[in-house]
PDB file of N, H, CA, C and O in Angstrom:
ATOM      1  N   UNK A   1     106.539  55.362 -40.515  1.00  0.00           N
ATOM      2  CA  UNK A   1     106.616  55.396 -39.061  1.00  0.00           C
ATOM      3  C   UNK A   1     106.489  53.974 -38.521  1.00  0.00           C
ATOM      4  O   UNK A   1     105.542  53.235 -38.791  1.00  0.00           O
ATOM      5  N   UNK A   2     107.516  53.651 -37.736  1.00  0.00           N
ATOM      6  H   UNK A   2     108.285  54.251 -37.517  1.00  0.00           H
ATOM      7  CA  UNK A   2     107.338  52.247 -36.840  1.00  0.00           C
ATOM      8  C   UNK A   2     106.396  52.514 -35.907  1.00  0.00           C
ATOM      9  O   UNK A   2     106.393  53.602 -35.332  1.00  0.00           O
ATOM     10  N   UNK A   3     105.481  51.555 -35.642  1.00  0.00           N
ATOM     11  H   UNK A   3     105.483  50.671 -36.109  1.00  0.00           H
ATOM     12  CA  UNK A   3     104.715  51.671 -34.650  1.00  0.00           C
ATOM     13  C   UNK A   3     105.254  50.954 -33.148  1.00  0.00           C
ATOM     14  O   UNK A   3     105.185  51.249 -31.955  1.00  0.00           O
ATOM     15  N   UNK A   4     105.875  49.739 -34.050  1.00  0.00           N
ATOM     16  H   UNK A   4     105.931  49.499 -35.020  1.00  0.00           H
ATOM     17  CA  UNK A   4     106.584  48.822 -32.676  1.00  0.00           C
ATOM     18  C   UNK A   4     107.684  48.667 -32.825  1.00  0.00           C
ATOM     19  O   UNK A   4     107.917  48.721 -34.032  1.00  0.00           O
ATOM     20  N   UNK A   5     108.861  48.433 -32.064  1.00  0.00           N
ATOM     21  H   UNK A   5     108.671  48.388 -31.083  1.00  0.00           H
ATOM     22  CA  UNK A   5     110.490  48.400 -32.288  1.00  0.00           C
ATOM     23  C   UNK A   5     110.347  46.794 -32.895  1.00  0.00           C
ATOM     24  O   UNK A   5     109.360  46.062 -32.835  1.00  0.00           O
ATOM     25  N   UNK A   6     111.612  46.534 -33.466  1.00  0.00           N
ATOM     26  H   UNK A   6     112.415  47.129 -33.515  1.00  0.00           H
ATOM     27  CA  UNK A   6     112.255  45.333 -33.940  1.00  0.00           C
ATOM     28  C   UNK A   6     111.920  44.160 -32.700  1.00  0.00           C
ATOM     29  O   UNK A   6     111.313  43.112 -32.919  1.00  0.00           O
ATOM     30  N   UNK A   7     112.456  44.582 -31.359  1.00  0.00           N
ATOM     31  H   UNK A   7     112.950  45.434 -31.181  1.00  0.00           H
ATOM     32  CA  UNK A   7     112.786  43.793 -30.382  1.00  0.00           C
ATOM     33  C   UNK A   7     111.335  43.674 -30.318  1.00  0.00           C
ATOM     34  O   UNK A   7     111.109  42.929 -31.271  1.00  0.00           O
ATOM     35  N   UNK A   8     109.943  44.015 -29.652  1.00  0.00           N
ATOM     36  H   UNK A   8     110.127  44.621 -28.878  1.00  0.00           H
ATOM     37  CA  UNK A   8     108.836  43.050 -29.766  1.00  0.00           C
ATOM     38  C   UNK A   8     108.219  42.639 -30.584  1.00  0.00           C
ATOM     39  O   UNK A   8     107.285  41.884 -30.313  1.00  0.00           O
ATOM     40  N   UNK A   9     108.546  43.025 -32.030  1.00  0.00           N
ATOM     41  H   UNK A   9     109.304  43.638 -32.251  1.00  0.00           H
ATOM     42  CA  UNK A   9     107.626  42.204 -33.077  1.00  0.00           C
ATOM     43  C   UNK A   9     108.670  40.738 -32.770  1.00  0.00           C
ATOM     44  O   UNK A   9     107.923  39.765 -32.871  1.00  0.00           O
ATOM     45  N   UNK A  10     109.831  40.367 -32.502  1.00  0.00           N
ATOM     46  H   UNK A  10     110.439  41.157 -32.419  1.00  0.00           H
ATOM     47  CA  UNK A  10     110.422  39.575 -32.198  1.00  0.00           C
ATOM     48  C   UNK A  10     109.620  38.359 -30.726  1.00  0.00           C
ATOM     49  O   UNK A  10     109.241  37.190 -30.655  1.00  0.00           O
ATOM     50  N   UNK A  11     109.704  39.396 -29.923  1.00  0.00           N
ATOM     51  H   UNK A  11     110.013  40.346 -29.980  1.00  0.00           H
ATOM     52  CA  UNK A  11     109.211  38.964 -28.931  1.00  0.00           C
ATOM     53  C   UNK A  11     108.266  37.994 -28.954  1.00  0.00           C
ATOM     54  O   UNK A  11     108.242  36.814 -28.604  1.00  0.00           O
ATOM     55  N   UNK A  12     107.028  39.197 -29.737  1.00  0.00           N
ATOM     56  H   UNK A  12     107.047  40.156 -30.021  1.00  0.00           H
ATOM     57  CA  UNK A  12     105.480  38.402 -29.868  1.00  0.00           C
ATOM     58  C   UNK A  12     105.741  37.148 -31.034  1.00  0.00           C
ATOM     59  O   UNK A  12     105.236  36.034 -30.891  1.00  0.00           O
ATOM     60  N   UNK A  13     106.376  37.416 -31.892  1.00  0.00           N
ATOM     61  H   UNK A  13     106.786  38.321 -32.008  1.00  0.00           H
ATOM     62  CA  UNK A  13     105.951  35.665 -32.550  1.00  0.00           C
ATOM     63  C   UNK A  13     107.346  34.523 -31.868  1.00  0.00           C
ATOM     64  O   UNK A  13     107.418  33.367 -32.287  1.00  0.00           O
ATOM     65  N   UNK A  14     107.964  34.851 -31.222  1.00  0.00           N
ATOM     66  H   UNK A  14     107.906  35.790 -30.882  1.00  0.00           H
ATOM     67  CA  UNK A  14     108.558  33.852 -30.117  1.00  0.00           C
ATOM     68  C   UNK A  14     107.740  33.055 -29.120  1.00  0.00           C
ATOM     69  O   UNK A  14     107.847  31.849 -28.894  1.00  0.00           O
ATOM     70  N   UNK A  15     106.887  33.938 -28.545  1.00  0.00           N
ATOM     71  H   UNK A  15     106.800  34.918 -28.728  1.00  0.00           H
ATOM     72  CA  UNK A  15     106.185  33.551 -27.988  1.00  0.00           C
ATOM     73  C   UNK A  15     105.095  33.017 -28.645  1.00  0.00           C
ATOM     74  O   UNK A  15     104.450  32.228 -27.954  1.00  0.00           O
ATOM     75  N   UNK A  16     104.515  33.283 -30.252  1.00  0.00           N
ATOM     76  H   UNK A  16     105.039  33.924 -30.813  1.00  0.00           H
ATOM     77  CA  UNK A  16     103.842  32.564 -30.650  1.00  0.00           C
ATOM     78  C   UNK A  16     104.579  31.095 -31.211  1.00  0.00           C
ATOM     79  O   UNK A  16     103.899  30.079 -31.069  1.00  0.00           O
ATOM     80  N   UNK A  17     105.566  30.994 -31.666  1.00  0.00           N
ATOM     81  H   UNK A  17     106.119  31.819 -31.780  1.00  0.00           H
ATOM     82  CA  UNK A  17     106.234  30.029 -32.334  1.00  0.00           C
ATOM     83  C   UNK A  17     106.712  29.175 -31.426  1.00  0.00           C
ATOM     84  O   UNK A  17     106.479  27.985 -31.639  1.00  0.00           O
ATOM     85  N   UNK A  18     107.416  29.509 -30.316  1.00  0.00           N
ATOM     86  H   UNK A  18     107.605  30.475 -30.143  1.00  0.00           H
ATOM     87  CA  UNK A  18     108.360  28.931 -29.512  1.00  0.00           C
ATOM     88  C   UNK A  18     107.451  28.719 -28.028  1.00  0.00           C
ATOM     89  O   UNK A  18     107.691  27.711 -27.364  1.00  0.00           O
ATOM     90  N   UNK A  19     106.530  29.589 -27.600  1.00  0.00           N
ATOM     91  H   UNK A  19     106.335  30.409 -28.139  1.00  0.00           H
ATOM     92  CA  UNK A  19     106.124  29.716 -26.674  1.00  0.00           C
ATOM     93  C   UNK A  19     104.868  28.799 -26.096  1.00  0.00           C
ATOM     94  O   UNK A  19     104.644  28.297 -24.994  1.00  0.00           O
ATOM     95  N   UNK A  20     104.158  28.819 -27.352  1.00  0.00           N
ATOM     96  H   UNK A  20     104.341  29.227 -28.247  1.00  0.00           H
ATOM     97  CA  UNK A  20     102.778  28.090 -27.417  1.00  0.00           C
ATOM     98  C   UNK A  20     101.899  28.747 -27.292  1.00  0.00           C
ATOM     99  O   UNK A  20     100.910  28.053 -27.056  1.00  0.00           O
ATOM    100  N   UNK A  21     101.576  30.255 -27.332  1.00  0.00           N
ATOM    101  H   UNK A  21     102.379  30.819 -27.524  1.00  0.00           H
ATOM    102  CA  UNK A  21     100.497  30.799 -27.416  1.00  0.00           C
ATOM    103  C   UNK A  21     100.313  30.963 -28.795  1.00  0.00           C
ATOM    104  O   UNK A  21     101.040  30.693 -29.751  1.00  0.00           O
ATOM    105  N   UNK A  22      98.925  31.580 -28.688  1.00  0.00           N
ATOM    106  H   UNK A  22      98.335  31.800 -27.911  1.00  0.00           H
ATOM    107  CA  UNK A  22      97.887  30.960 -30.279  1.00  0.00           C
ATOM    108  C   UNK A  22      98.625  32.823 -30.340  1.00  0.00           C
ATOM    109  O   UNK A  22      99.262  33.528 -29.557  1.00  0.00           O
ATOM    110  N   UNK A  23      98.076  32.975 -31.717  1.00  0.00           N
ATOM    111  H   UNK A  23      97.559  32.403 -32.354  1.00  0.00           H
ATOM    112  CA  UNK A  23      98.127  34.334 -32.456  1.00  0.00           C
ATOM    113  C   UNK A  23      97.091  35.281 -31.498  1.00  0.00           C
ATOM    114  O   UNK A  23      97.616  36.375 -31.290  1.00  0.00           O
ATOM    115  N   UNK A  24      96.108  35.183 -31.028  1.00  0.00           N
ATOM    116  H   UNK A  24      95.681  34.294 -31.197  1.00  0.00           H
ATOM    117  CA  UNK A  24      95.121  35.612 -30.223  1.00  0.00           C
ATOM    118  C   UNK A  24      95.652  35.888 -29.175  1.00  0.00           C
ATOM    119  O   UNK A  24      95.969  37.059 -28.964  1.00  0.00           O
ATOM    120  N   UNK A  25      95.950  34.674 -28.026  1.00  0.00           N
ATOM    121  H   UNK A  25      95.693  33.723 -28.198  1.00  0.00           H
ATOM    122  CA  UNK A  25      96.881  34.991 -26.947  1.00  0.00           C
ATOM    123  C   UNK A  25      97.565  35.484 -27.066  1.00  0.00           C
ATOM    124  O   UNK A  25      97.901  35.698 -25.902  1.00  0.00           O
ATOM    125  N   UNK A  26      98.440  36.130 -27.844  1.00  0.00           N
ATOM    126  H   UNK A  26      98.167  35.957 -28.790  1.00  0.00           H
ATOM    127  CA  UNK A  26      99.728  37.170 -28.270  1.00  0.00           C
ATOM    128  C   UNK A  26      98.929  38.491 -28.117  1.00  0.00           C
ATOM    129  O   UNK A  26      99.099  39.443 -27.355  1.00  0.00           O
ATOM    130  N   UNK A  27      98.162  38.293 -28.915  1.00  0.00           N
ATOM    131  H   UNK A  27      98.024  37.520 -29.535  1.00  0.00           H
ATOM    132  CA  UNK A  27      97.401  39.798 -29.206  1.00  0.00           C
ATOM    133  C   UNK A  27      96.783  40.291 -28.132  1.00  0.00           C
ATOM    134  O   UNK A  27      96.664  41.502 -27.948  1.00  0.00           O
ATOM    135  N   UNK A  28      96.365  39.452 -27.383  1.00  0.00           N
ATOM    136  H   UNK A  28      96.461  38.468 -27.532  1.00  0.00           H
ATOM    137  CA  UNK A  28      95.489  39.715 -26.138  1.00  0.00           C
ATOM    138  C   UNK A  28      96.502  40.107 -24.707  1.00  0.00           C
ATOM    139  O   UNK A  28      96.100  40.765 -23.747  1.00  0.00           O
ATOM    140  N   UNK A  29      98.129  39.421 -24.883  1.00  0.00           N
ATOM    141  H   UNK A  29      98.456  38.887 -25.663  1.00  0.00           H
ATOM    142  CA  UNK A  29      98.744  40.254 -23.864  1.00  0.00           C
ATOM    143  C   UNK A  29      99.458  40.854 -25.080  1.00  0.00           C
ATOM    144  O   UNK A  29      98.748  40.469 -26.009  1.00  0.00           O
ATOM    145  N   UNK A  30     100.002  41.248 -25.368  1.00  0.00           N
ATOM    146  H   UNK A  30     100.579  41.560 -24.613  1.00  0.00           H
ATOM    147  CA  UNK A  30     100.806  42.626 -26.246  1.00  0.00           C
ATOM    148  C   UNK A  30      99.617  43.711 -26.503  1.00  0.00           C
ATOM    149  O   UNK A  30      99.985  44.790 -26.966  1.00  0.00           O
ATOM    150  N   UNK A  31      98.096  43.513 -26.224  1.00  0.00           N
ATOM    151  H   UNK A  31      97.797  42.636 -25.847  1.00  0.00           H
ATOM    152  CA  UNK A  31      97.306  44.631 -26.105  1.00  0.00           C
ATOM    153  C   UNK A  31      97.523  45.084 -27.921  1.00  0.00           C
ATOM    154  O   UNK A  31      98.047  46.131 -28.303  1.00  0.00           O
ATOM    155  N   UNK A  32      97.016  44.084 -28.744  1.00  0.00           N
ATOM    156  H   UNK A  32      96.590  43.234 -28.434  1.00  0.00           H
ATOM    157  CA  UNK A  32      97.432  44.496 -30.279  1.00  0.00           C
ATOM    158  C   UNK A  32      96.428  43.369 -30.883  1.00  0.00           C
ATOM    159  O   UNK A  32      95.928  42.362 -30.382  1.00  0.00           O
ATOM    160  N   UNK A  33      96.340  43.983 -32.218  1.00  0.00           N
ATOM    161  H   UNK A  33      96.745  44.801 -32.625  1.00  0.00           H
ATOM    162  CA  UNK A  33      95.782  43.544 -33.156  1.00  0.00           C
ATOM    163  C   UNK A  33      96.031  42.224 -33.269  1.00  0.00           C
ATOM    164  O   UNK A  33      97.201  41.921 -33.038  1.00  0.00           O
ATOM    165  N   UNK A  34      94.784  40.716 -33.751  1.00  0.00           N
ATOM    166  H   UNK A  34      93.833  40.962 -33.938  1.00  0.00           H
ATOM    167  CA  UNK A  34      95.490  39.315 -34.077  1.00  0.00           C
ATOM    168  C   UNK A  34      96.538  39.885 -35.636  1.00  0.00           C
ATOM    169  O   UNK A  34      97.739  39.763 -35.875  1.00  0.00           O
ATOM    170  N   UNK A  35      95.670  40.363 -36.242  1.00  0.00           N
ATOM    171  H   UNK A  35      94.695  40.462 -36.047  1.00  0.00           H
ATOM    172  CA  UNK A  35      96.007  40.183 -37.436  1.00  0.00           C
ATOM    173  C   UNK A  35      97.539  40.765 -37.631  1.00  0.00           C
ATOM    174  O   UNK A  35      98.284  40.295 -38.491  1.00  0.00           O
ATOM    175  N   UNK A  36      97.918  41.784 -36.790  1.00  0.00           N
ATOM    176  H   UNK A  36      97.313  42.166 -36.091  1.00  0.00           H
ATOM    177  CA  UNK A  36      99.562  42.336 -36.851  1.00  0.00           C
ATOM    178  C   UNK A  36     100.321  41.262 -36.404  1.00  0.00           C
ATOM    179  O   UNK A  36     101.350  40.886 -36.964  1.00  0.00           O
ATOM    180  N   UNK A  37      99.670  40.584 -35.062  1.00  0.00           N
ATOM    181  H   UNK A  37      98.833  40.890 -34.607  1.00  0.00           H
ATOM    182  CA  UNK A  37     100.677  39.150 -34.727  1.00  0.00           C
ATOM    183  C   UNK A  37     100.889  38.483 -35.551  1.00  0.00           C
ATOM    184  O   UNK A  37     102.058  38.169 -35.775  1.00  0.00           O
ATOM    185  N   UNK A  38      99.728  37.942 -36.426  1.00  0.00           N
ATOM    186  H   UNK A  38      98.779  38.197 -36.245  1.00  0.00           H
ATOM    187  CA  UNK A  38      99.827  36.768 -37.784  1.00  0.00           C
ATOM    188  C   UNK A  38     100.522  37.652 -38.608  1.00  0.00           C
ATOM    189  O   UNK A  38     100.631  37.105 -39.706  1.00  0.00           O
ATOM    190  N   UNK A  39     101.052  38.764 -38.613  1.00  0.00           N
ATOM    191  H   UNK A  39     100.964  39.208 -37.721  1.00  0.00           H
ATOM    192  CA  UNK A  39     101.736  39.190 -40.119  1.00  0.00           C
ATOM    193  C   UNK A  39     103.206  39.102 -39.534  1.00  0.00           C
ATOM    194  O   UNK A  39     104.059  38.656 -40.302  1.00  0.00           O
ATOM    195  N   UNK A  40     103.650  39.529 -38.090  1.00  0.00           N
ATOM    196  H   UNK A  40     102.958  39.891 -37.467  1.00  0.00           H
ATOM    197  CA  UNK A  40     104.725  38.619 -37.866  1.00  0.00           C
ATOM    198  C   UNK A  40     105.586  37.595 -37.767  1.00  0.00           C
ATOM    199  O   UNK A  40     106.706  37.304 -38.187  1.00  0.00           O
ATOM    200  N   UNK A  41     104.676  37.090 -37.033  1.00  0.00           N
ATOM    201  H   UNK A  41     103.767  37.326 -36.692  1.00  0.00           H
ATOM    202  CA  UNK A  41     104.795  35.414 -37.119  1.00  0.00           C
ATOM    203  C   UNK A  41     105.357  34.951 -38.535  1.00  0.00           C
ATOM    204  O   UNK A  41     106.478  34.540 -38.837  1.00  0.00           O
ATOM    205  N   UNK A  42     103.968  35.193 -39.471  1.00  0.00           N
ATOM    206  H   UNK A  42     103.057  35.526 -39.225  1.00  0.00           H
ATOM    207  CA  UNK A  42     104.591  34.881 -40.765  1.00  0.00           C
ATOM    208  C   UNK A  42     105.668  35.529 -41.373  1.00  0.00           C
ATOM    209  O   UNK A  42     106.026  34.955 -42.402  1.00  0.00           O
ATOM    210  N   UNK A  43     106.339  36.582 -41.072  1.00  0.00           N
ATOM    211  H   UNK A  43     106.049  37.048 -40.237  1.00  0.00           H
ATOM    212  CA  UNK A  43     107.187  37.057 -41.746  1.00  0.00           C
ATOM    213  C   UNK A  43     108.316  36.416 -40.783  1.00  0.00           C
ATOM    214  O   UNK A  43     109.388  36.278 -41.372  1.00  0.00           O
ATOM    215  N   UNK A  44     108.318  35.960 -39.331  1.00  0.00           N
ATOM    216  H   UNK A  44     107.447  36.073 -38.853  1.00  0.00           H
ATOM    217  CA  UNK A  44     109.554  35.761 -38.480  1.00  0.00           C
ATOM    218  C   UNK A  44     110.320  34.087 -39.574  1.00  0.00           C
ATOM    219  O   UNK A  44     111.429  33.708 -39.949  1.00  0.00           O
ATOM    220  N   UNK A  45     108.401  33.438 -39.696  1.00  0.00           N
ATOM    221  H   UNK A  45     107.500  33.746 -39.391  1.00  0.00           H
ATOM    222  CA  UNK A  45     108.513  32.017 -39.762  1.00  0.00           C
ATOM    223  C   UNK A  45     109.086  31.945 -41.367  1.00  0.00           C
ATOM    224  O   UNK A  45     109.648  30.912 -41.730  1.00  0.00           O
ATOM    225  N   UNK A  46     108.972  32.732 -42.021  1.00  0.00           N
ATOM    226  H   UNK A  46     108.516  33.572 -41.727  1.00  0.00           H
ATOM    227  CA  UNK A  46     109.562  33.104 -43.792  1.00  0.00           C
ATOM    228  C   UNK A  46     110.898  33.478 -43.271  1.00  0.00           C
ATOM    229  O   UNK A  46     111.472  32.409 -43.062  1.00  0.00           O
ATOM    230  N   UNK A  47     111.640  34.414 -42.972  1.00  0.00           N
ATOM    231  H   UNK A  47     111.174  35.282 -43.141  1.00  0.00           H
ATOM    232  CA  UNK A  47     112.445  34.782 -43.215  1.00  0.00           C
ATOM    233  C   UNK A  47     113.502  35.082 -41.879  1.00  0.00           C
ATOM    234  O   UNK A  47     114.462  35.848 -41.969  1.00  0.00           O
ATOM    235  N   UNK A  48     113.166  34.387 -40.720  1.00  0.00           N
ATOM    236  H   UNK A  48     112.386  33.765 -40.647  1.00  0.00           H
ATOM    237  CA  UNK A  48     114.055  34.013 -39.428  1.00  0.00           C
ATOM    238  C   UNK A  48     114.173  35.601 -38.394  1.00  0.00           C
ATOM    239  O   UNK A  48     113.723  36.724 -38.623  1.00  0.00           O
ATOM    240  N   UNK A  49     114.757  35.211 -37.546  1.00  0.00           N
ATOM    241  H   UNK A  49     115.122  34.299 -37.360  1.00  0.00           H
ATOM    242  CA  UNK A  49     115.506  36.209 -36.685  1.00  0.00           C
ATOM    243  C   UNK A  49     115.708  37.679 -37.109  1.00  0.00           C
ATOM    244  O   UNK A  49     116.889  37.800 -37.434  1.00  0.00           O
ATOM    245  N   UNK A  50     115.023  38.887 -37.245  1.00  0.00           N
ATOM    246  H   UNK A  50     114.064  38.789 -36.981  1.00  0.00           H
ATOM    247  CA  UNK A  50     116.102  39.768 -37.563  1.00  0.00           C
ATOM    248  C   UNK A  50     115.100  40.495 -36.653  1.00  0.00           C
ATOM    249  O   UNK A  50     113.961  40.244 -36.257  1.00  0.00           O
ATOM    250  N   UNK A  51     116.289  41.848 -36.418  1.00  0.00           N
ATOM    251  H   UNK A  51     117.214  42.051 -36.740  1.00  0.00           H
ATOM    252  CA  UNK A  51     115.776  43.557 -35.686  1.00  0.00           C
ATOM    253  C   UNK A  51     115.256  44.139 -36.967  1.00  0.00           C
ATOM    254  O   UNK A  51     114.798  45.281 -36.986  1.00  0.00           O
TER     255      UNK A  51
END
């Protein structure tokens, strides 16, 4: 089961990568876990762009 669509796990590490908010600040407006942001991020920053 997806919990979140393609398009905001996108979102949130854009805004962490590109945006300048910390992993925390992500988590704190997307109302989510740090640790799900940092597993994005790292997977956006490994392996680029995708849905």
């Amino acid at each position: 089961m997806v919990k979140y669509s393609g398009e905001i796990r996108i979102k949130v590490a854009i805004d962490v990568l590109e945006g300048g908010l910390s992993e925390n600040e992500a988590a704190r407006k997307y109302k989510m876990n740090h640790v799900t942001v940092n597993e994005w991020v790292a997977t956006y920053f490994k392996h680029g762009l995708r849905d």
